[in-house]
C-alpha positions as a Markdown table, in Angstrom:
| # | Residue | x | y | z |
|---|---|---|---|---|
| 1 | Unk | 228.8 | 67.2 | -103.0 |
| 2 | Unk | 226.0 | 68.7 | -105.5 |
| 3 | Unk | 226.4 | 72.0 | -106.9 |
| 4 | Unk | 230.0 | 72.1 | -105.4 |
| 5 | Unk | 230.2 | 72.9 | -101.4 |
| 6 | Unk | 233.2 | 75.3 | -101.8 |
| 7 | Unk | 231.2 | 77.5 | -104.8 |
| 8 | Unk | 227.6 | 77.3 | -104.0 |
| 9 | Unk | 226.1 | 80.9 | -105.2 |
| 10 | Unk | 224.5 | 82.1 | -102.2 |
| 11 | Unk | 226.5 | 81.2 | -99.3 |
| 12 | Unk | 230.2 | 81.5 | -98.4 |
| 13 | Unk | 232.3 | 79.0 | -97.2 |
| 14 | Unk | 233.8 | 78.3 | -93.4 |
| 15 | Unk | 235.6 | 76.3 | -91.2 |
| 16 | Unk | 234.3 | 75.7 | -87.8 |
| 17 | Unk | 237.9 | 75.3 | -86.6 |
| 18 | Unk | 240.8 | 76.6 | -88.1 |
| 19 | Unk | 243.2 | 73.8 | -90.2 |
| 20 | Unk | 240.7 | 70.7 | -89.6 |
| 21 | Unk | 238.1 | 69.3 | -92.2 |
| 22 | Unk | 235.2 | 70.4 | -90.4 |
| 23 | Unk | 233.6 | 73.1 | -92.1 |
| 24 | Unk | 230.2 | 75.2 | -93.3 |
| 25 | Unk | 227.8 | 76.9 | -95.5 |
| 26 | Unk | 227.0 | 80.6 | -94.2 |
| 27 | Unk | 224.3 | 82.5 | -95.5 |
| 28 | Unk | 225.8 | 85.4 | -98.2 |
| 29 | Unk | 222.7 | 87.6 | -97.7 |
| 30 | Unk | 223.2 | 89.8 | -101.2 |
| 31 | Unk | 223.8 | 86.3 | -103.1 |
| 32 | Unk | 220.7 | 84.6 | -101.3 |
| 33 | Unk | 218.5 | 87.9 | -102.3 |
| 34 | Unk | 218.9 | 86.7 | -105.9 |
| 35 | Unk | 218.2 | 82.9 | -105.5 |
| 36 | Unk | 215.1 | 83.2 | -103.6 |
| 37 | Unk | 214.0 | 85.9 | -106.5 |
| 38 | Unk | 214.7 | 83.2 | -109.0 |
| 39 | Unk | 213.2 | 80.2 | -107.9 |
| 40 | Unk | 209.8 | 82.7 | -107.3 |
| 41 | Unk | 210.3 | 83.9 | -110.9 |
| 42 | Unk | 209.8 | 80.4 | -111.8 |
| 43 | Unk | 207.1 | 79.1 | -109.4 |
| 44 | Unk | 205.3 | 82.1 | -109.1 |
| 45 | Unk | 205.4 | 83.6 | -112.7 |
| 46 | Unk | 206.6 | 80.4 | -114.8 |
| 47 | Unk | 209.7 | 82.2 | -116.1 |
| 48 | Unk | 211.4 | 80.2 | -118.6 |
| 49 | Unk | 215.5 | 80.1 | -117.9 |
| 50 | Unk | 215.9 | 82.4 | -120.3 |
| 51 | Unk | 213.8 | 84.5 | -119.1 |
| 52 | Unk | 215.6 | 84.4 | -115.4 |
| 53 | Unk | 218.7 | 84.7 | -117.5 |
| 54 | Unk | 217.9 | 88.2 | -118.9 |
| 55 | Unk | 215.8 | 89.5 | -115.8 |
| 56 | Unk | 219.2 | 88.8 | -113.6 |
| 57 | Unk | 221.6 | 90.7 | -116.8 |
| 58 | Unk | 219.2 | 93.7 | -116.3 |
| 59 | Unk | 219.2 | 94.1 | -112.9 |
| 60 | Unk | 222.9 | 94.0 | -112.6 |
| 61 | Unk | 223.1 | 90.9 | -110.1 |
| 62 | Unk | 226.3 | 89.6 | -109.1 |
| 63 | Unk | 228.1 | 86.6 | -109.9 |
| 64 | Unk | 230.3 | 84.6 | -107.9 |
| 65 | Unk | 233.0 | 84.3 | -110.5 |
| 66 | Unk | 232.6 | 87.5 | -111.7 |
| 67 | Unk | 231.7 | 86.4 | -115.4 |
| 68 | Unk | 228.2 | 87.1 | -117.2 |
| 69 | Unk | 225.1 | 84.5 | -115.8 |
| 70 | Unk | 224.7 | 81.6 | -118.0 |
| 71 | Unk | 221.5 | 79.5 | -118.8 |
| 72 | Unk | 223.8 | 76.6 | -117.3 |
| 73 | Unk | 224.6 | 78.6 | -114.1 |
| 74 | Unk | 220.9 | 79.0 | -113.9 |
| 75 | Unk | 219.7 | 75.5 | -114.2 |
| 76 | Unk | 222.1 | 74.6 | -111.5 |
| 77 | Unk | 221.1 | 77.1 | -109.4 |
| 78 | Unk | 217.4 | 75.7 | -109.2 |
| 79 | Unk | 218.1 | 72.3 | -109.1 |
| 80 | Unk | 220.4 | 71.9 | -106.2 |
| 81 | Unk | 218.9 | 71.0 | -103.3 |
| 82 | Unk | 221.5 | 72.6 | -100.8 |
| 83 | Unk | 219.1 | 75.3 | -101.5 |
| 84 | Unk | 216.5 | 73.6 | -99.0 |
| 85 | Unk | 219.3 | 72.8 | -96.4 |
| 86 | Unk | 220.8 | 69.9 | -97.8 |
| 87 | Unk | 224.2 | 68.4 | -98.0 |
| 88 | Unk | 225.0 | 65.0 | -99.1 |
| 89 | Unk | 228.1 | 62.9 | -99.0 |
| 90 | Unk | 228.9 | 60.1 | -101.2 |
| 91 | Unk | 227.7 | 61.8 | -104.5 |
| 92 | Unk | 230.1 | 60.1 | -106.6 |
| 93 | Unk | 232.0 | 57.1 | -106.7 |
| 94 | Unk | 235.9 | 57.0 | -108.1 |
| 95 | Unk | 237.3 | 55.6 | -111.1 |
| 96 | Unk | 239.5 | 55.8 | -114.2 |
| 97 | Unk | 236.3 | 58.9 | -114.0 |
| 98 | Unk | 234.4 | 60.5 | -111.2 |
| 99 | Unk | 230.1 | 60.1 | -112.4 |
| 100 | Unk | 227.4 | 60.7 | -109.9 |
| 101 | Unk | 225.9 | 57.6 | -108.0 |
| 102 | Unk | 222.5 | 56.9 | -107.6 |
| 103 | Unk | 221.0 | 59.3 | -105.4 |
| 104 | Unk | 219.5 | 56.7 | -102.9 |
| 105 | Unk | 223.2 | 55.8 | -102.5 |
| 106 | Unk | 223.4 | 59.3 | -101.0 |
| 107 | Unk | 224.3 | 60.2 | -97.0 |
| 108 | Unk | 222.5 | 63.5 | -96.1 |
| 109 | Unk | 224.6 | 64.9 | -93.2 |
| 110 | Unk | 222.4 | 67.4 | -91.5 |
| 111 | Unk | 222.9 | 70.8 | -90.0 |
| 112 | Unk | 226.0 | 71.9 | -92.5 |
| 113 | Unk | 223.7 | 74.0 | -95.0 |
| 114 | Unk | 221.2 | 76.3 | -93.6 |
| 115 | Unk | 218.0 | 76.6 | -95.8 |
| 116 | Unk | 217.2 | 79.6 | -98.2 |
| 117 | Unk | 213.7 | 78.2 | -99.5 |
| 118 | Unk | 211.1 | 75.6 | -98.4 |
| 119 | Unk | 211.1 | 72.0 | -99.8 |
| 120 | Unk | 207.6 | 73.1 | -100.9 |
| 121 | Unk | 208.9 | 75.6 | -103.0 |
| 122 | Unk | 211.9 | 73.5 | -104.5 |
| 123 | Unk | 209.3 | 70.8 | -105.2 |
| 124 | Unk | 207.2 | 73.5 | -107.1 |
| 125 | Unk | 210.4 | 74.7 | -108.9 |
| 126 | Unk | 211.1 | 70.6 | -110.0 |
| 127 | Unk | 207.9 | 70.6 | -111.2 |
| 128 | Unk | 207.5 | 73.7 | -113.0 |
| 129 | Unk | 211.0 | 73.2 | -115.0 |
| 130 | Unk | 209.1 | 69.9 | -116.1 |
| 131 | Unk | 206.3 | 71.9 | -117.5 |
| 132 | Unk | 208.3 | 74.3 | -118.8 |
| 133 | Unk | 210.8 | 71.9 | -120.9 |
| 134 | Unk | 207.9 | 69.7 | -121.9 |
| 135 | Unk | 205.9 | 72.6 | -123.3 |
| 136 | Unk | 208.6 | 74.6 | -124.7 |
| 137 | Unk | 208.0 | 76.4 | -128.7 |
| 138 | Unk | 211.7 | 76.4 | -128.8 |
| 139 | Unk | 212.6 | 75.2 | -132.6 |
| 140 | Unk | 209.0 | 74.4 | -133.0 |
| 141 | Unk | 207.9 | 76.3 | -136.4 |
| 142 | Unk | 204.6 | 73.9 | -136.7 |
| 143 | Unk | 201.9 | 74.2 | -134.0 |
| 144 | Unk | 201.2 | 70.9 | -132.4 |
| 145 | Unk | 197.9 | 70.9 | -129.9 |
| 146 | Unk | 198.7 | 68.3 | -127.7 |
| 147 | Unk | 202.6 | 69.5 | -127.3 |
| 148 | Unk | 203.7 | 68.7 | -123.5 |
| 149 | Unk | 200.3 | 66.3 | -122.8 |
| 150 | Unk | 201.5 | 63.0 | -124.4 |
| 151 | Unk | 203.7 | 60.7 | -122.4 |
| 152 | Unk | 204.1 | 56.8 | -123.6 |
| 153 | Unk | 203.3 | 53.6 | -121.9 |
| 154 | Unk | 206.7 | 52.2 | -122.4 |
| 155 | Unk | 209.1 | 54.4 | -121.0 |
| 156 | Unk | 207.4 | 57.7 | -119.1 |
| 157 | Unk | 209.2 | 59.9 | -121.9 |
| 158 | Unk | 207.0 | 62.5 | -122.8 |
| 159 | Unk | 205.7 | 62.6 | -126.7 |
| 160 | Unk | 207.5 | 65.7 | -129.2 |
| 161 | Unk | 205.9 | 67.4 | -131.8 |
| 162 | Unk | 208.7 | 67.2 | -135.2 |
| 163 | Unk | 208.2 | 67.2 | -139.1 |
| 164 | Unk | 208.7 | 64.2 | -140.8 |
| 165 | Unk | 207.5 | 64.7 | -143.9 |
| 166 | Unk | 204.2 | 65.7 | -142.2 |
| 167 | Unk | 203.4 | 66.6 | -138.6 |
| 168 | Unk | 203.6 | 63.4 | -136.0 |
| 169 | Unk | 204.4 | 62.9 | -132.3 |
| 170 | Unk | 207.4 | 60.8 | -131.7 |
| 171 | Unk | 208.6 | 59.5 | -127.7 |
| 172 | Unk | 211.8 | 61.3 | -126.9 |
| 173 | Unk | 212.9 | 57.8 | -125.9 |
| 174 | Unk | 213.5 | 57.0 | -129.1 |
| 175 | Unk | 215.9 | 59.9 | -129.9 |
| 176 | Unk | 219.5 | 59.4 | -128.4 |
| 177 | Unk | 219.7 | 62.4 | -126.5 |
| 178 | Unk | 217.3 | 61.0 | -124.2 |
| 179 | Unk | 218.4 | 57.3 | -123.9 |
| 180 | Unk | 221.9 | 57.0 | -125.2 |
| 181 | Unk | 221.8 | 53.2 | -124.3 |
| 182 | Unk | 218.7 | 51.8 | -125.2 |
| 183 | Unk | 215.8 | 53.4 | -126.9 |
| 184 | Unk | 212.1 | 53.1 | -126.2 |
| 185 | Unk | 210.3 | 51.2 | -129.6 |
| 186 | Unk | 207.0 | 53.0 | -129.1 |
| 187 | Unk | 205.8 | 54.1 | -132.2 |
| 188 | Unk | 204.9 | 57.6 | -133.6 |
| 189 | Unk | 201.5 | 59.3 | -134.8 |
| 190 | Unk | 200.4 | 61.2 | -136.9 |
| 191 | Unk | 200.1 | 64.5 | -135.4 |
| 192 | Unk | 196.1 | 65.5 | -137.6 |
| 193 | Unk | 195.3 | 62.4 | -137.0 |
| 194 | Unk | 195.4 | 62.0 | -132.9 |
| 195 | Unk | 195.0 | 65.6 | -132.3 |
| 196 | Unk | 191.2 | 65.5 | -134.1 |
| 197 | Unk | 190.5 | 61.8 | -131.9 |
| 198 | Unk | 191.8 | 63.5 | -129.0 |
| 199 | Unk | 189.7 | 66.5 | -129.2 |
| 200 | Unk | 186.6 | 65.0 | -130.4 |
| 201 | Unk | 186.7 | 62.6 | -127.4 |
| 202 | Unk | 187.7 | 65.7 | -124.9 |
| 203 | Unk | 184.5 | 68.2 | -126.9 |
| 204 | Unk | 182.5 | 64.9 | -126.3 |
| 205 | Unk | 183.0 | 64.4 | -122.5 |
| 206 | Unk | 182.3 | 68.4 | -121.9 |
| 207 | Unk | 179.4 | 68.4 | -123.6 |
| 208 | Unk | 178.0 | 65.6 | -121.4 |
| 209 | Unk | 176.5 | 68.1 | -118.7 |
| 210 | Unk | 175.3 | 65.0 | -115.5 |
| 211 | Unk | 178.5 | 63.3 | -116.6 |
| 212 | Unk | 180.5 | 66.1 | -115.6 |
| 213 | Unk | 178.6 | 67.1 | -112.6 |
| 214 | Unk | 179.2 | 63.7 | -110.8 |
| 215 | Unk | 183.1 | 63.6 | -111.9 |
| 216 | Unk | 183.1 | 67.4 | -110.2 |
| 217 | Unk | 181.2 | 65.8 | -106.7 |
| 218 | Unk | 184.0 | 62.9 | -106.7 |
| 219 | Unk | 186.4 | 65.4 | -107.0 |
| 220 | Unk | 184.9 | 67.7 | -103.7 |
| 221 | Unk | 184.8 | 64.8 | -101.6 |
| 222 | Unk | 188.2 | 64.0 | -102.0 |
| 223 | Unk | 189.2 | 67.0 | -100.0 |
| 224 | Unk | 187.5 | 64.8 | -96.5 |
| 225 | Unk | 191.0 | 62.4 | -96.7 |
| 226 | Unk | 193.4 | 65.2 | -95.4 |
| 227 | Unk | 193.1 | 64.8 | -91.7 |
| 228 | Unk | 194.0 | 61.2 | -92.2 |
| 229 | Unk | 196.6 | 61.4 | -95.3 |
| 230 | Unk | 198.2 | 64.1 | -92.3 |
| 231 | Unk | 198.9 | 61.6 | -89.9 |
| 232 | Unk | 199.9 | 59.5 | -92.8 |
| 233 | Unk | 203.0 | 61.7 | -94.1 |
| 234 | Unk | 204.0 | 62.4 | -90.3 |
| 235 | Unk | 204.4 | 59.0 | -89.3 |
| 236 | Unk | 206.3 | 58.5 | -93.1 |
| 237 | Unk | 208.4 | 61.6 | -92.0 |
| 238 | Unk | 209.5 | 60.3 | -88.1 |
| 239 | Unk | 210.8 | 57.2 | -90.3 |
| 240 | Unk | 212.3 | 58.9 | -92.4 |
| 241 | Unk | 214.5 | 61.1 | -89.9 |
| 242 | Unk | 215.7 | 58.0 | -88.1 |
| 243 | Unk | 216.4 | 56.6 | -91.1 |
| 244 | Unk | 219.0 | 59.8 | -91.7 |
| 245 | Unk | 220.1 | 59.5 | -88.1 |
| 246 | Unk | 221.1 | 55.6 | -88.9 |
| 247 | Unk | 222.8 | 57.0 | -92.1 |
| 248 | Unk | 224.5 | 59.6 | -90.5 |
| 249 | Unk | 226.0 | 57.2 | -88.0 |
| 250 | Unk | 226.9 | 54.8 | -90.6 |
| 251 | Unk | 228.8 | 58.0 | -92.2 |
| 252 | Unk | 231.0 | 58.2 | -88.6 |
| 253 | Unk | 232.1 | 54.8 | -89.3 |
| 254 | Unk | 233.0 | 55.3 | -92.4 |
| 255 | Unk | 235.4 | 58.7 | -91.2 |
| 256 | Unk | 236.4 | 56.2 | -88.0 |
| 257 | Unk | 237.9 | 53.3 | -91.0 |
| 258 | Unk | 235.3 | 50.3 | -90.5 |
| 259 | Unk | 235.4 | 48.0 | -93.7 |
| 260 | Unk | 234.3 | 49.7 | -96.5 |
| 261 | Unk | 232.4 | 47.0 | -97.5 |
| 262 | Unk | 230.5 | 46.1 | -94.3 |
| 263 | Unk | 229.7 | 50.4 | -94.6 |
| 264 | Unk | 228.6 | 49.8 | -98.0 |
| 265 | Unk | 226.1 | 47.5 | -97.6 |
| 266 | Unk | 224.6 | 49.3 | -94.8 |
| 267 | Unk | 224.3 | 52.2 | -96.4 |
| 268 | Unk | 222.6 | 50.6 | -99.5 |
| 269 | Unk | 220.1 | 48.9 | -96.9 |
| 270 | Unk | 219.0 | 51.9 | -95.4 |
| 271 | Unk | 219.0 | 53.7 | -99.2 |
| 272 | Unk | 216.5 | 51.3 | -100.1 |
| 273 | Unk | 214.1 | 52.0 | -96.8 |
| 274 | Unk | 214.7 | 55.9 | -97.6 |
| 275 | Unk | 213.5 | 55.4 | -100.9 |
| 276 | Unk | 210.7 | 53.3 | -100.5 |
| 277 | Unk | 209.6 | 55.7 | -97.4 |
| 278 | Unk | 210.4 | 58.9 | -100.1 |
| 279 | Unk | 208.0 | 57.1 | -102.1 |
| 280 | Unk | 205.2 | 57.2 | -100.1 |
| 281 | Unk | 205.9 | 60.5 | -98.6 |
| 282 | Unk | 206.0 | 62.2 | -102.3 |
| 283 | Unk | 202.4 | 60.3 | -103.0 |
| 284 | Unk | 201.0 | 61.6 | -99.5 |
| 285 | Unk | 201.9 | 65.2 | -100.6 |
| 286 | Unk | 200.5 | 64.8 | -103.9 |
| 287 | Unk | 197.3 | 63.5 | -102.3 |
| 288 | Unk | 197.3 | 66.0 | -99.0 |
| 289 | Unk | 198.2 | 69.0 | -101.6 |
| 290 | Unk | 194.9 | 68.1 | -104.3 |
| 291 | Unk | 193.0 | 67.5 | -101.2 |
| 292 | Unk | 194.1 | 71.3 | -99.5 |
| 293 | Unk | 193.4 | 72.8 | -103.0 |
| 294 | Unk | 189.8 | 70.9 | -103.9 |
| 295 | Unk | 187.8 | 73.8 | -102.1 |
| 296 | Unk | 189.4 | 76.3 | -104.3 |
| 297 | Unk | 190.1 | 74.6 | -107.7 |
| 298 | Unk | 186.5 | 72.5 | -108.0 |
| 299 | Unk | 185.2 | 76.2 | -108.1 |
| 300 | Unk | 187.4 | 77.1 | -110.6 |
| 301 | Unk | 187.1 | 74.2 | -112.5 |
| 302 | Unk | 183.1 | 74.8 | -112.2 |
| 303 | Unk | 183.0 | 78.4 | -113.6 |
| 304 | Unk | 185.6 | 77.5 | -116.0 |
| 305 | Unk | 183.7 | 74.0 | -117.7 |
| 306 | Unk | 180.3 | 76.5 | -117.7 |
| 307 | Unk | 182.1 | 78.8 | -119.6 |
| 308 | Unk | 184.1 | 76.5 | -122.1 |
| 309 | Unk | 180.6 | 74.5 | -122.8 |
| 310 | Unk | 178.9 | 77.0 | -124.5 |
| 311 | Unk | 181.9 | 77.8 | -126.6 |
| 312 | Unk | 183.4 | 74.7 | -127.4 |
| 313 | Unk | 182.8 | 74.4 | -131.5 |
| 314 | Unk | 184.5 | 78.0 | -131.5 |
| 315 | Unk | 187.7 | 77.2 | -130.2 |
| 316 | Unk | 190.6 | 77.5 | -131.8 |
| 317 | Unk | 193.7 | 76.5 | -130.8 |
| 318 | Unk | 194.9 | 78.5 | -128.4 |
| 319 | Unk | 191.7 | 77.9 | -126.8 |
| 320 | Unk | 191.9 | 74.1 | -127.0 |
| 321 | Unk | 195.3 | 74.1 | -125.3 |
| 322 | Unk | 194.0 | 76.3 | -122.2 |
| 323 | Unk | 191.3 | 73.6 | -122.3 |
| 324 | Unk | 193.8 | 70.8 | -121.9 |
| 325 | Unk | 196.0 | 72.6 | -119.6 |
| 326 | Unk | 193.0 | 73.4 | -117.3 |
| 327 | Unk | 191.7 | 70.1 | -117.4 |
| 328 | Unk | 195.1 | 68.2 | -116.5 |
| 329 | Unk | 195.2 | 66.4 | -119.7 |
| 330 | Unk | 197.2 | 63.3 | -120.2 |
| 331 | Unk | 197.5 | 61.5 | -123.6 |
| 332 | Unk | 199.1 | 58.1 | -123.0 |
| 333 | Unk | 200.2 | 55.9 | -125.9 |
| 334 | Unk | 201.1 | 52.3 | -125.9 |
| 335 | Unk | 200.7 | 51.3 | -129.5 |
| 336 | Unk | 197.5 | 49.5 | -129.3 |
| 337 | Unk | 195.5 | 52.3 | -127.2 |
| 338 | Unk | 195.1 | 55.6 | -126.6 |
| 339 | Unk | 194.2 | 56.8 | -122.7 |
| 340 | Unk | 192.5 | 59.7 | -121.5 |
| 341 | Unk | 193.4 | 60.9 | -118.0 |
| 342 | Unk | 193.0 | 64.4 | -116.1 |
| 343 | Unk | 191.9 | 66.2 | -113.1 |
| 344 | Unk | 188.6 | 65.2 | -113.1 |
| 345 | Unk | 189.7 | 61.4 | -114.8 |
| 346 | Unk | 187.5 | 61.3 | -118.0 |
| 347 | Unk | 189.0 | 57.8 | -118.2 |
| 348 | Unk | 188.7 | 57.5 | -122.0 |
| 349 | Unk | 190.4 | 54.9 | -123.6 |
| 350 | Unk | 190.2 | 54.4 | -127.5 |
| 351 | Unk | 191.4 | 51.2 | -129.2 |
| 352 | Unk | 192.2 | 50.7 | -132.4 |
| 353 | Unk | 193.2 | 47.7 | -134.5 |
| 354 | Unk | 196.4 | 47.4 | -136.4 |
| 355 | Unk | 195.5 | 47.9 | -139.6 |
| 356 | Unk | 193.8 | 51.2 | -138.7 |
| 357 | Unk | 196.2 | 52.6 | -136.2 |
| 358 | Unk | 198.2 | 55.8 | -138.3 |
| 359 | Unk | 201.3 | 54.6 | -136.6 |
| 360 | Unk | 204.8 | 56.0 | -138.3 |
């Protein structure tokens, strides 16, 4: 089970009934204190791990082992889901080694963990990890604009700033770290290069005032499509829970000794309607939570793109990057093209032709 059932930081371990199998994650109320203070240190303040790391050294918090918190300890900490009342069975599959499966292989058995944060909240944490690794200075001496906006066509791997001679963006596919097996062939760019077509596109849409006032009405109107994307995710969510009630059933007859295989391919059937279903639900809540938001960010956006127009050939980079960040910025690269995308979906594309593309 993730993040080990027996050692999970935060809870202590019982059995319901003394000498049998059946057991279950209590609350430990002094260790829970400090998890739900460092996934809001995250979410709420943007904390980098390190950060969490030396915040939890000063203020003395406890271990479960005893030993000194580690960045490791950390990471694990706010990317198990037990945290959001979660178990699963069936994590891993045996072998001359013991690796993880595929998490739509995963059985969820339900009231075993009780729940120290909201889903909402572990979501936010998922995402804000993201940002945080993606946008990261760590070992970066050079300063690299569009650091943490690029991703590329070919693989979803985000774009790193390195020095190769001169600055360029490179797709982490392509370094083994990030795809031990087989590594994405998207090629690099030269960093001065694509930063100043980048910006001059981005300094071009802001200045064009009617442009940006009809991109800001789509953007309001958007927020009319939550009553329906509501009933949308709770009909997604009633299938979803009797899809965990089949697999939980399925996970009885596993315990009982039906054929492994005939269990097997069960559960991979109703793995593949969780996942489709997680699929749309995630989308929904991506829709439902820009739609909840629209009132309050289009009138931040608005006071924000007043502001930035009348100060745009001052910028510097610091400024620039703010720009980008507040704008939801998205480079995307696939060799031939480079595509614009953000929160209000300037939908630039640029094309260039192969003997002009700086490429590396």
């Amino acid at each position: 089970m993730p993040g080990g059932f027996h050692r999970t930081y935060g809870y202590d371990y019982i059995r319901v009934i003394k000498g049998e199998r059946e057991a279950r994650r209590v609350i430990n109320e002094t260790e829970a204190s400090w998890v739900i203070r460092m996934f809001e240190w995250l979410v709420n303040e943007g904390l980098s791990t390190n950060q969490i790391l030396f915040r939890l050294r000063e203020n003395d918090a406890p271990t479960k082992s005893g030993k000194p918190w580690s960045r490791r300890s950390i990471q694990s900490i706010l990317t198990n889901p037990a945290y959001t009342g979660k178990t699963y069975a069936f994590t891993t599959a045996p072998g001359k080694e013991r690796f993880s499966r595929p998490q739509e292989e995963w059985i969820e058995i339900p009231d075993v963990t009780p729940p120290l944060i909201s889903q909402e909240l572990f979501n936010a944490a998922q995402y804000q990890l993201r940002v945080n690794r993606e946008r990261s200075a760590r070992n970066c001496r050079r300063d690299y604009l569009l650091r943490g906006h690029i991703r590329c066509r070919w693989c979803g791997r985000v774009y790193v700033g390195e020095y190769t001679y001169t600055r360029c963006y490179r797709c982490a596919g392509r370094k083994k770290a990030y795809a031990p097996v087989e590594r994405c062939q998207n090629k690099g760019w030269k960093a001065d290069v694509l930063e100043n077509m980048v910006w001059t596109e981005i300094e071009r849409y802001l200045s064009d005032r009617d442009l940006i006032e009809s991109e800001i009405e789509k953007y309001r109107q958007s927020s009319n499509q939550k009553e329906m994307l509501e009933d949308e995710l709770d009909h997604v969510n009633r299938q979803l829970k009797a899809a965990n009630r089949e697999q939980h059933r399925l996970l009885q007859w596993a315990l009982k000794g039906f054929p492994e295989s005939q269990v097997e391919a069960e559960n991979k059937r109703l793995s593949q309607t969780k996942k489709t279903l997680e699929t749309q639900k995630a989308e929904l809540e991506t829709r439902l939570k820009t739609s909840s938001n629209t009132a309050i960010s289009v009138e931040d956006l608005e006071d924000y793109i007043r502001d930035i127009q009348h100060h745009l050939k001052e910028l510097d980079n610091e400024g620039k990057r703010l720009a980008l960040n507040m704008l939801g910025i998205t480079i995307w690269l696939d060799g031939k093209t480079v595509e614009i995308t953000g929160t209000l979906d300037p939908g630039i594309v640029l094309m260039s032709s192969e003997g002009r593309l700086p490429l590396l």
